[in-house]
Residue, then its C-alpha position, 0 to 999 in steps of 0.5 A: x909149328x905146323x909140319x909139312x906134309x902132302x897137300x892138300x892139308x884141311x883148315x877147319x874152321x869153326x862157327x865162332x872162328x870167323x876171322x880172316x886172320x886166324x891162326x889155322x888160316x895163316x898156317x894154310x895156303x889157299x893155293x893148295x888146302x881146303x877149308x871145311x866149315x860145317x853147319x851140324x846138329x851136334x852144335x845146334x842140338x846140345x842146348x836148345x838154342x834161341x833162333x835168332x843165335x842159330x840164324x846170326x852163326x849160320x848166316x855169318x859163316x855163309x858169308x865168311x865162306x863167301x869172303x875166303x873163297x874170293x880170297x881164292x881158298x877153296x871151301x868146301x861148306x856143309x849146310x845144315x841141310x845137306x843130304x850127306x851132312x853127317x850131323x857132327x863136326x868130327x863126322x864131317x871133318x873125317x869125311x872132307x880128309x877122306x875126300x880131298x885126300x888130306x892126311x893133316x887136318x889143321x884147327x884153331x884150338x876150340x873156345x869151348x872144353x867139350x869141342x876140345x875133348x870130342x877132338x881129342x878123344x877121336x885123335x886115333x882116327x882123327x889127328x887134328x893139330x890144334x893151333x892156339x888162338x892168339x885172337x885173345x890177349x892174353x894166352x892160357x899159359x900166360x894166364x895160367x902163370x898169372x894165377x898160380x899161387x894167388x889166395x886171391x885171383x881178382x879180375x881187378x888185379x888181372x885188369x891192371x895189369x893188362x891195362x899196363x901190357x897193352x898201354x890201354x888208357x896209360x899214360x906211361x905206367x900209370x892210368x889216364x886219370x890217376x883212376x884205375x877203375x870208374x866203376x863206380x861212376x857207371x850206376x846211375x838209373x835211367x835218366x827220365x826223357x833221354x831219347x836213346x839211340x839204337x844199335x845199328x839194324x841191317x835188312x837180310x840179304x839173299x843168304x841170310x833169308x835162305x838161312x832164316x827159312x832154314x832155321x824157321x823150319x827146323x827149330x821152328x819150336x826153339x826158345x825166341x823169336x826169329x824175325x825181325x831179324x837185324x844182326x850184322x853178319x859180315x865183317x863190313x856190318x859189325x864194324x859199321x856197327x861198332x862205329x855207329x856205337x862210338x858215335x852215338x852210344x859210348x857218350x853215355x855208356x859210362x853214365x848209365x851202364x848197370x841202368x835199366x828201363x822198360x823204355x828201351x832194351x838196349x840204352x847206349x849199349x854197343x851190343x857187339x860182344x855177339x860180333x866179337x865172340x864170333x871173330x867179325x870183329x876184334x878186340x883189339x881193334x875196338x879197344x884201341x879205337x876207344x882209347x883213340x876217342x877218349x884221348x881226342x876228347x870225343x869220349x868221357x873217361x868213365x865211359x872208355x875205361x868202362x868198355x875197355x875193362x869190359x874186353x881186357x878185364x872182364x872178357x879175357x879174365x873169365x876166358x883163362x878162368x874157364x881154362x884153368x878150372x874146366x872140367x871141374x868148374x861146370x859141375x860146381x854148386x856151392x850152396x846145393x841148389x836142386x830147384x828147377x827152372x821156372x817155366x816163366x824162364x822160357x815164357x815170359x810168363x810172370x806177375x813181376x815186371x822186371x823178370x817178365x821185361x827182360x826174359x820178354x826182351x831175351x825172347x825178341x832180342x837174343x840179348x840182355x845187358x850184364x845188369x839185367x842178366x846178372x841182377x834180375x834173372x840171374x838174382x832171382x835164380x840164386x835167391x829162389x835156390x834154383x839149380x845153377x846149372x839149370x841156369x848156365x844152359x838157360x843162359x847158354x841157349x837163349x843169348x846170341x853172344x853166349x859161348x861155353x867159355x865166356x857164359x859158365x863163368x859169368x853164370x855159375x862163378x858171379x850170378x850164382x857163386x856156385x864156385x863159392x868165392x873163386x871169381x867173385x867175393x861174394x854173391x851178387x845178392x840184391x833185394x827189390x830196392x836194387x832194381x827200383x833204383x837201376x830201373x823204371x820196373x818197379x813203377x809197373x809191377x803187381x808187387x809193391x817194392x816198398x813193402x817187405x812181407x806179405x802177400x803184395x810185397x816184392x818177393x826179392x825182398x823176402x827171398x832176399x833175407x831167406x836166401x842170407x838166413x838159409x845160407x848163413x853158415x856158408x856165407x856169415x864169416x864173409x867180412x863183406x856181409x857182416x853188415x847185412x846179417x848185423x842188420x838182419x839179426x837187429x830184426x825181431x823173431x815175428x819179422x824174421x818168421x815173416x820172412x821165412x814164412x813168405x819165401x817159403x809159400x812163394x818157393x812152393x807155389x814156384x816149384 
């Protein structure tokens, strides 16, 4: 409940709020209260963020100032290179009260844990009342109540019952298909001469060129490259956007979902969860319009129940994951990894040809699938011992979809398992057979995937057992494991020194 008070009240709206029905905006009257959206150097600056996701959120706030000032709210926007910009949202906030003469500064809750304690922390000199952000589905308390006293909170628990609140894919209270989950009829490899579509592309407009010569002046050294620059930055181009995805990808989606091939960076992914993290489009909404298209025949089941789980599954658990474990969570390292990042992270530079196809894509596009993020990059960093939190930031800078509350689970809990269980039950651990049968990588690498040690073998292979062996007493009691070190102890001690041989030159010449 927002109190009255003398007007005008200051609406703030943040980057990833660009919503026209978000909580702070309905709590405001465009006829009398003032929204501040503010470019700062506080939020470009905490990581080294690709330029194409600096450019994408300016350029989408641009235009959604745009769009609330022809819906008669009166905005006052500060772009980042402004002579007055004062270089932090709650410098500028302070500022806008003191210009408008607003004594109530009204905020849709922040989606990140640092945001939400730079408010509080300045609440004597800034008292911002926080709204919750009712845009997800599932609220932190509800969340909150959901995860007490679970041994054991898995997403799948969590997934159904959100297929049962929203009626998602339900017929009645029980799942379309008798299936609650397709996953496994979402892995198969590349196919070998499908054409696949790509996402929709849009060309700049006035405001989104002025935005790309900003960010081309002054993070002209960031990670990633700029231009050409294709992201929807309106409401009208992320639902075209959508729309298209349904259309021409979501057919295969299901199929080929962990896929992955040098012959396209994208196969029949709908590349809009940048669009959803931002506000420009929302959940439910997708969602249900998937639901729609499998129920009129137009889609196969495993490809709607795969999408679905994505938004109501995986996108809303690790949120109120997040929430419930923060701070405490980011700081978490279960296996003690110190290594730090390779350079190759950020050039691109590496012999392996699945690690330098993605980081390469990363580099052009701002985005990688799950799999590629998960089972290559993210794979490689866990095996080869390298700080987890070195990668959350790699992670949170290089992708344009990549907020603190949806990233740091994804990385640290199921890429690293540095939470030690808490979100995944056991590492995503893989070896090169991995890759060479999701993907077209192998075919072209220095390294040969058949070969297990040695100086041409894959060295995930090596890495691999290293990683299972180094681990052991953290990870050997794990019942879904048992089998993996069966097969590594039927190993004679020569194959087993091999491998610990070849990782240990590998990792040093790494490091």
């Amino acid at each position: 409940m927002i109190e009255t008070a003398p007007y005008p009240r200051l609406i703030v709206i943040l980057g990833d709020q660009l919503s026209p029905a978000i909580a702070a905006l309905r709590a405001g009257d465009p006829q009398r209260d003032i929204v501040l959206m503010a470019e700062v150097r506080s939020e470009t600056d905490y990581v080294p963020h690709h330029k194409k996701k600096i450019a994408f959120i300016f350029s989408a706030m641009r235009h959604f100032a745009v769009t609330l000032r022809a819906n008669g709210w009166t905005v006052d926007y500060v772009a980042l290179d402004a002579a007055a910009n004062r270089g932090s949202l709650t410098a500028e906030i302070e500022r806008a009260a003191a210009d408008h003469g607003c004594t109530q500064i009204i905020c849709t809750e922040p989606g990140e844990w640092r945001l939400q304690k730079a408010f509080e922390q300045s609440a004597e000199t800034l008292p911002v009342t926080l709204i919750d952000d009712d845009r997800f589905l599932c609220t932190k308390e509800d969340f909150a109540s959901w995860w007490e006293g679970r041994r054991q909170p898995r997403m799948e628990h969590f997934y159904r019952d959100m297929r049962r609140r929203t009626g998602l894919l339900m017929e009645g209270d029980k799942p379309i298909g008798g299936r609650w989950n397709y996953d496994s009829k979402n892995r198969k490899p590349p196919p070998a001469k499908t054409t696949f579509p790509e996402p929709s592309r849009f060309i700049p407009d006035k405001i989104t060129e002025d935005v790309l010569a900003l960010v081309a002046q002054r993070f002209g050294s960031n990670f990633g490259r700029l231009e050409p620059f294709r992201f929807g930055v309106t409401h009208a181009e992320a639902e075209a956007a959508f729309d298209h995805f349904v259309d021409t990808g979501l057919p295969g989606f299901g199929d080929y979902q962990d896929a992955m091939t040098l012959r396209s960076p994208f196969l029949f992914h709908a590349v809009i969860s940048l669009y959803l993290n931002v506000g420009l489009l929302d959940p439910r909404h997708v969602c249900a319009k998937v639901d729609a298209a499998h129920r009129s025949g137009d889609i196969p089941l495993n490809a709607a129940e795969g999408f679905i789980r994505q938004i109501i599954g995986w996108r809303e658990y690790v949120r109120g994951l997040y929430w419930q474990t923060m701070p405490d969570y980011a700081s978490r390292n279960h296996f003690g990894h110190t290594a730090p990042l390779p350079d190759f992270y950020w050039t691109g530079e590496t012999a392996m040809t699945c690690l330098r196809a993605c980081i390469a894509q990363t580099q052009d596009e701002a985005y990688a699938h799950h799999i590629q993020r998960l089972m290559v990059t993210g794979n490689f960093a866990m095996l080869a011992g390298i700080d987890p939190q070195a990668v959350h930031e790699w992670y949170l800078s290089v992708y344009a979809d990549a907020f603190e509350w949806v990233e740091l689970p994804n990385t640290l809990g199921m890429s690293q398992f540095a939470d030690g269980g808490l979100l995944g039950s056991k590492p995503y651990a893989a070896s090169g057979n991995y890759i060479n049968r999701m993907s077209d990588y192998c075919k072209s690498c220095r390294y040969k995937v058949k070969e297990k040690i040695g100086p041409d073998a894959c060295p995930f292979n090596y890495l691999y057992w290293d990683f299972l062996d180094r681990n052991r007493d953290t990870l050997g009691g794990n019942p879904r494991l048992s089998q993996v070190y069966r097969s590594w102890d039927r190993m004679d001690i020569d194959r087993q020194n091999a491998v610990r041989r070849d990782a240990r030159i590998f990792l040093n010449a790494l490091h």
